[in-house]
N, C-alpha and C positions, 0 to 999 in steps of 0.2 A: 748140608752134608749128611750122609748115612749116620747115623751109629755104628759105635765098635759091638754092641753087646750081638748077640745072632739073632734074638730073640727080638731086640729092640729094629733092628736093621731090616727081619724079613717083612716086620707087621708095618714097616717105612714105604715098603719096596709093594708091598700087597697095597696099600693104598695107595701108592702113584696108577699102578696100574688098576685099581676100581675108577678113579680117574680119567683114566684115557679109555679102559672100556665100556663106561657109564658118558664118554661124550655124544653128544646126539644132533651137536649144531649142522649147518649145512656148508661151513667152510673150515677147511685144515685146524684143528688143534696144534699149537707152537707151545712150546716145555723148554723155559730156558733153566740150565741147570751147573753141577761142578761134576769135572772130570769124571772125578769117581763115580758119580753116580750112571753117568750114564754106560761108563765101564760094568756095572754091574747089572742094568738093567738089558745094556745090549751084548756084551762082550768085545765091544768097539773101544779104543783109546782113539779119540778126534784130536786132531790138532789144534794151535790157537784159533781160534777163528774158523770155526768147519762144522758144521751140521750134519749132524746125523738124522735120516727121514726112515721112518719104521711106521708099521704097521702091527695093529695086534694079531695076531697067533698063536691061537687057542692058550695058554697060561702065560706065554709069552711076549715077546716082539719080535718080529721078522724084519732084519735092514735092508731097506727098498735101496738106499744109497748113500751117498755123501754128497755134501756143498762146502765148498773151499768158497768162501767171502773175500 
């Protein structure tokens, strides 16, 4: 789960995403995570069981879509 501090939360959030833009293998990268996190990283709230699929975008992610399991 993120931190509360903003300082502790963005230096969180810059390393998921050095993470996903430092992957380099040759099949999908999977992130399993909690709610909030990826409310913050996508502006997505997914429901139980639902996948969010993104893409990096330039300092961002771009959501390609969802999967309901």
């Amino acid at each position: 789960l993120l931190k509360t501090d903003p300082a502790e939360k963005a230096a969180q959030m810059e390393a998921v995403m050095k993470e996903i833009r430092g992957y380099s293998g040759s099949d999908n990268l999977v992130l399993v995570t909690h709610l909030e996190n990826i409310e913050a990283l996508t502006g997505v709230a997914p429901r139980e069981g639902e996948a969010v699929v993104v893409a990096p975008d330039g300092d961002g992610l771009k959501v390609l879509g969802r999967v309901t399991f």
